[in-house]
N, C-alpha and C positions, 0 to 999 in steps of 0.2 A: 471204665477204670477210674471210679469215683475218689478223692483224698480221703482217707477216712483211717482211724485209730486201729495198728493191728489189724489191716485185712486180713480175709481168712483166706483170698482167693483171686484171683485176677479175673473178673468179668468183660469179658470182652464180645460182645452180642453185634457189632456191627463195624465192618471196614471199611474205611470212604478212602479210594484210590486217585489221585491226583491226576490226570493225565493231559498230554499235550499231542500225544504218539511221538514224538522226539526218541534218538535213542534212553537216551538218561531217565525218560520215564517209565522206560518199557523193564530196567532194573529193579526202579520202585516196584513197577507193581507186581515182580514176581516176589519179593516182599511180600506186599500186602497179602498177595496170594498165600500163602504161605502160612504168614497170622491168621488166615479168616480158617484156612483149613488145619490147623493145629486147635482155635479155639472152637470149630465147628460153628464161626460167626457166619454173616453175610456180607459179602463184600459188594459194594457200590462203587461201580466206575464212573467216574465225574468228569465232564469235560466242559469247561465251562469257557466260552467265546463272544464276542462284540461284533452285532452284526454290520456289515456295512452298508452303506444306505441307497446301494445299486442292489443286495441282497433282500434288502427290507420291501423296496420299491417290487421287485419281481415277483415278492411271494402277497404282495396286497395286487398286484394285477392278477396274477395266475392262480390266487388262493391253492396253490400247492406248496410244500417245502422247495426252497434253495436251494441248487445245486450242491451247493455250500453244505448246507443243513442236512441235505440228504447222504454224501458224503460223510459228514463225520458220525452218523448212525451206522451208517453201514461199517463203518470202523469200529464203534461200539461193538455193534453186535457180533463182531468176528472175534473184539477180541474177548467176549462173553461165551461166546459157543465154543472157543477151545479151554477156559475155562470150565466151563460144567463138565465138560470130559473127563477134567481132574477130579468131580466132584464134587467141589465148591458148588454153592447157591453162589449166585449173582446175579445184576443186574443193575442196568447204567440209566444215567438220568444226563442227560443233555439241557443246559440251562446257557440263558445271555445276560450279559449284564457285566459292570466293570469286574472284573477276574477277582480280584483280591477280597474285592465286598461279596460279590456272590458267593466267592467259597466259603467263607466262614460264615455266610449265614445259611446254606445252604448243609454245613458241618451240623450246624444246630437246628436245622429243622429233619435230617437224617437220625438225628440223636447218635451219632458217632462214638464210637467209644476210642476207636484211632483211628487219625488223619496219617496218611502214607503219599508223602511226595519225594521229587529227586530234585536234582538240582543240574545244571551245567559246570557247574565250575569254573565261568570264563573270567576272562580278567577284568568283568566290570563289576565283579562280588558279589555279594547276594541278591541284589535288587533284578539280578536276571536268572530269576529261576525259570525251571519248566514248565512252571507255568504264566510265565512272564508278570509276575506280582511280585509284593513287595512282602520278601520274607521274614522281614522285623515283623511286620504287622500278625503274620498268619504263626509263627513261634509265639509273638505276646500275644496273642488275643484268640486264639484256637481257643473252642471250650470242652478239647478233650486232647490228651497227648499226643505230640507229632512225629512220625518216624521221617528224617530228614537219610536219603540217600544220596549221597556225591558222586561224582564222578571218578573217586578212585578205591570206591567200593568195588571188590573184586565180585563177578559173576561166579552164576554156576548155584544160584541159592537152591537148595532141596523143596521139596514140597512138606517134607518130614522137616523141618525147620530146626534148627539145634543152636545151641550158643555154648560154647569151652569157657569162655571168661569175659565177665562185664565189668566195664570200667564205669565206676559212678565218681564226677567230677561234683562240688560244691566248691560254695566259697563261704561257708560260715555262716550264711543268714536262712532266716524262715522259711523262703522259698527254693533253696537250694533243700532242706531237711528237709520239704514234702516229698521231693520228687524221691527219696532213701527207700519208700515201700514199695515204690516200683522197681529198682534196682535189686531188692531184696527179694522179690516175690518173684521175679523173672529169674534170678539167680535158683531157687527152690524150685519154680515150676522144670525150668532144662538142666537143673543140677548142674551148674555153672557156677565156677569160681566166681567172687566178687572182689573187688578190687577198688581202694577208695585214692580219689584225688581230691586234696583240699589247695585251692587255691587260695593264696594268703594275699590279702589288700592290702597294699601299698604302707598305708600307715601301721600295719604291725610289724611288720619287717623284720625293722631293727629294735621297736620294744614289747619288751618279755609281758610286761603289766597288760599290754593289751591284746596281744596273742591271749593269753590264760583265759584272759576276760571274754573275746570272741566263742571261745572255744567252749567257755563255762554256758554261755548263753545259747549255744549252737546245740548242745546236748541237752540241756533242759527240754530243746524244742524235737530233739531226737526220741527223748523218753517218753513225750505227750506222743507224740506221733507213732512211734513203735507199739507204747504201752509195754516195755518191758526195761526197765530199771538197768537192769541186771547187762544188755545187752552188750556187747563189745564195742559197738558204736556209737553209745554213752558215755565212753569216757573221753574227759579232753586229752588224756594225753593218747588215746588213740590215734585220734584226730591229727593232733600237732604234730607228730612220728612221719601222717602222710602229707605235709604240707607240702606244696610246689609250685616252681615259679609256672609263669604263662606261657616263656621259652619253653620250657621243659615240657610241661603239657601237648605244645604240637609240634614237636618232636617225637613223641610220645605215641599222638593218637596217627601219625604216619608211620609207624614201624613196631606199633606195640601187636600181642595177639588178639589181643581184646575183640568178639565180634560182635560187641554191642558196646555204644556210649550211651550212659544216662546221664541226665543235667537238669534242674529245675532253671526256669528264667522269671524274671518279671523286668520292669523297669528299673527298680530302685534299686537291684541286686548286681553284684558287681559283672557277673554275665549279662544282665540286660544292657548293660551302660556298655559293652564292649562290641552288643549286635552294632550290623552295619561300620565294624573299625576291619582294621586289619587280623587282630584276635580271631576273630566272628567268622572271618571271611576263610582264612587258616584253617580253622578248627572243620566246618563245615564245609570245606569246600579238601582239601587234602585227609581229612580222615581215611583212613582203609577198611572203615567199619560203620554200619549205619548210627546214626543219633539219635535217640528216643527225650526229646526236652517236653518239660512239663509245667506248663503256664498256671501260675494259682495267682490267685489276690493276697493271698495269706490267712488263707478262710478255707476251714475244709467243707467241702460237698457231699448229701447222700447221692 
């Protein structure tokens, strides 16, 4: 699912499922399941763990797999073989090494088109997800969009995957406008209402001159990216019609119908600067709907 001007189509050729076997991941990845067999992708079970050095020791004496190790294959593989039942192609890849660096490099030697993980929800925020890494890191620095599932994402996903209405959340800057094709093209592909939230920064608040002005700049980057001038999301006062506070937003993503969030993040952006706050933790961690966020530099990709 490359940034690029005007896609004609959502390519999605491969889905890297996050797992921990925890319950919360096991929602993910009927997700992913789901994406992989809607796009007719392949989906990759990932499980990625830190051996311990009573495991490492056993398997250099006995040159056989680990208890440990053996174990979470056989896990794998059961849950690959009810998997292909559905249809789905799949199949899992068992790696060690710190959690967080392995999976994102692991994301990108996959060539990943979507990252699909879950999350816990507990009260120590995002830094304890499912798969015990640090979730700022794998939202900023995945090199392909992430579908973020919570804990108060309702079950029961289809295997026929469907979406009624997507809510696409920005705040005005470059990398909030990449992520619009994706929101737009998911909307098209399951014939799903779209629905925008612009989050307005602090300093436009209370003045008009710089509202206009975000807004005028925000749609310049709409039209490059869209390539169509004309488009209803070009104009600022579209935009400004949907602005909203942060209160309101999760408020919002707890009790709205919406059964997709989309959201571009980076660092510099006003969603990036809120990962790992209370915002961050709100949004994704109480949503009733998965999150689809999408990390750019400000640079689009073939």
């Amino acid at each position: 699912m490359a940034i690029v001007s005007n896609p004609p189509e959502m390519q999605v050729k491969t889905v890297v499922a996050a797992t921990d076997f925890m319950e919360s991941s096991r929602l993910a990845l009927d997700y992913a399941v789901s994406f992989a067999h809607h796009y007719k992708a392949e989906l990759v079970l990932l499980h990625v763990f830190e051996m311990t050095e009573a495991a490492i020791s056993a398997e250099l004496t006995s040159h056989k797999p680990s208890l440990r190790r053996s174990s979470k294959q056989e896990r794998l593989e059961a849950f690959a073989e009810g998997i292909r039942r559905a249809g789905v192609s799949v199949r899992w890849e068992l790696m060690e090494g710190p959690v967080c660096d392995t999976l994102l490099k692991a994301t990108k030697e996959l060539k990943a088109d979507l990252l699909v993980i879950g999350t816990h929800g507990t009260h120590h925020g995002l830094d304890h997800m499912l798969i015990g890494s640090n979730t700022e890191a794998l939202l900023l620095n995945a090199p392909c969009p992430t579908l973020t599932v919570g804990r108060h994402v309702l079950g029961g996903v289809r295997l026929d995957i469907g979406f009624k209405k997507i809510l696409y959340v920005s705040d005005f800057t470059p990398e909030a406008a990449a992520a619009a094709p994706y929101a737009l093209l998911l909307g098209r592909e399951f014939g799903a209402e779209v629905d925008v939230c612009q989050l307005m920064p602090e300093v436009a608040e209370d003045n008009t001159a710089v509202r206009n002005g975000l807004a005028e700049q925000y749609c310049d980057q709409m039209r490059t990216i869209l390539g169509k001038p004309e488009h209803a999301w070009c104009a600022p006062a579209f935009q400004l019609d949907r602005a909203i506070a942060i209160e309101q937003l999760v408020e919002r993503v707890q009790s709205d119908s919406a059964s997709l969030i989309v959201m571009g993040v980076k660092r510099s952006s006003q969603l990036g600067r809120h990962l790992r706050t209370s915002f961050a933790y709100q949004l994704l961690a109480k949503a009733v709907c998965p999150i689809l966020t999408i990390h750019t530099n400000g640079e689009s990709t073939d």
